[in-house]
C-alpha positions in Angstrom: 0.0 0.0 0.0 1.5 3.6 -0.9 0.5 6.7 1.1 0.7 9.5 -0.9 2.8 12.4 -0.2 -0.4 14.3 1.8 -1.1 11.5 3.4 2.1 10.7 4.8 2.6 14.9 5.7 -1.5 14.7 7.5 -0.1 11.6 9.7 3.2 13.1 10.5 1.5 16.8 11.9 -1.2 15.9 12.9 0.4 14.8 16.5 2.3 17.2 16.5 -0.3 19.3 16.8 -2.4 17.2 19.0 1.1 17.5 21.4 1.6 21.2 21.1 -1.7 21.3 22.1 -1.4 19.3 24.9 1.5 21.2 26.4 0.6 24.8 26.3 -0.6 24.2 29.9 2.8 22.8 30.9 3.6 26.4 30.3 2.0 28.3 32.8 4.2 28.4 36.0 2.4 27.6 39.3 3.7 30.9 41.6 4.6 29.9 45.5 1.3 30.6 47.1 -0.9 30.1 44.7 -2.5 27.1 45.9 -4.0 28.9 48.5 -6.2 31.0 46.2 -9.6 29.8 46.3 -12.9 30.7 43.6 -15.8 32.1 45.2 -18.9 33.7 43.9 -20.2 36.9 43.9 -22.3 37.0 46.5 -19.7 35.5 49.4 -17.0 38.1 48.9 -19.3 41.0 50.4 -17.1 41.0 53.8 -13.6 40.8 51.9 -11.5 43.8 50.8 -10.9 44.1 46.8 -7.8 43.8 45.6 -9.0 44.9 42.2 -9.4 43.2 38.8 -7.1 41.0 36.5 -7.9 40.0 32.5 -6.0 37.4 32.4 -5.9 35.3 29.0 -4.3 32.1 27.5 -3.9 30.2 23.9 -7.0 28.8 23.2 -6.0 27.2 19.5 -3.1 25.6 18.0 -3.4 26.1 14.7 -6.4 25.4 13.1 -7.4 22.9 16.3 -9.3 24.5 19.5 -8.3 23.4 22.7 -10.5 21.4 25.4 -13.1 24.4 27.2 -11.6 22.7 30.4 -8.3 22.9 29.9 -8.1 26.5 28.6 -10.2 27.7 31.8 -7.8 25.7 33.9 -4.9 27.8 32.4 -7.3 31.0 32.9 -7.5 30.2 36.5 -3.9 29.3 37.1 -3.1 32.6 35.7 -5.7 34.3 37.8 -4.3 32.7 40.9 -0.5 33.7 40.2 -1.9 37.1 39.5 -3.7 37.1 42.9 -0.8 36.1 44.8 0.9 39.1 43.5 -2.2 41.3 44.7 -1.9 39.9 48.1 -5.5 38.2 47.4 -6.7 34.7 48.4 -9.9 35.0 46.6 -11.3 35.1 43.0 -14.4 35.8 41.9 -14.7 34.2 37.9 -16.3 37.3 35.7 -17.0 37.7 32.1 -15.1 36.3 29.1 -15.0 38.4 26.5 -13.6 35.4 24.2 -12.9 32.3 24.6 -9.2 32.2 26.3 -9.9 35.4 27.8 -11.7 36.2 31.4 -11.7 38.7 34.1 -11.6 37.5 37.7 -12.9 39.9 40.8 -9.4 39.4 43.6 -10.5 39.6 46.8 -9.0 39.9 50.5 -10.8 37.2 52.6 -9.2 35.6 55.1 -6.6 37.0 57.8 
């Protein structure tokens, strides 16, 4: 059996993609502290202090392929976190997403 030549070029990018894709969330450091930064929703953070706003945003396609909803909100939220450690915040508070790979979280001050 012969492949032809855009057969054989499909099979040989096609995980390479599939990896790339994979690995973008490899990328995203996990800051000292950040573990500690927990979601909440809008209505539990009225007793906290703000700490202000982050837009925080990640790669959502590799190429022509989109990457997993889940994972690209777990990379938002990682980034959100790091960014909250740097506020001095322990809470987030997930807002709107403008597109997908992009959201703004609420940082809050909860806990002493």
């Amino acid at each position: 059996m012969r492949f032809s030549k855009v057969m054989l070029a499909f099979t040989g990018a096609l995980p390479l993609v599939a990896g790339l894709g994979g690995c973008t969330s490899m990328m995203i450091g996990v800051r000292d502290g950040s573990d500690r930064v927990s979601l909440a929703d809008a209505n539990q953070v009225g007793g906290c202090q703000s700490k202000g706003e982050t837009i925080v945003s990640v790669v959502a396609k590799v190429g022509f392929i989109k990457r997993l909803p889940e994972a690209v909100e777990a990379d938002l939220y990682q980034l959100a976190r790091n960014n909250a450690v740097d506020a001095g915040a322990d809470t987030l508070v997930k807002g709107e997403s403008k597109a997908f790979g992009q959201r703004t979280f609420g940082m809050y001050k909860c806990r002493p």
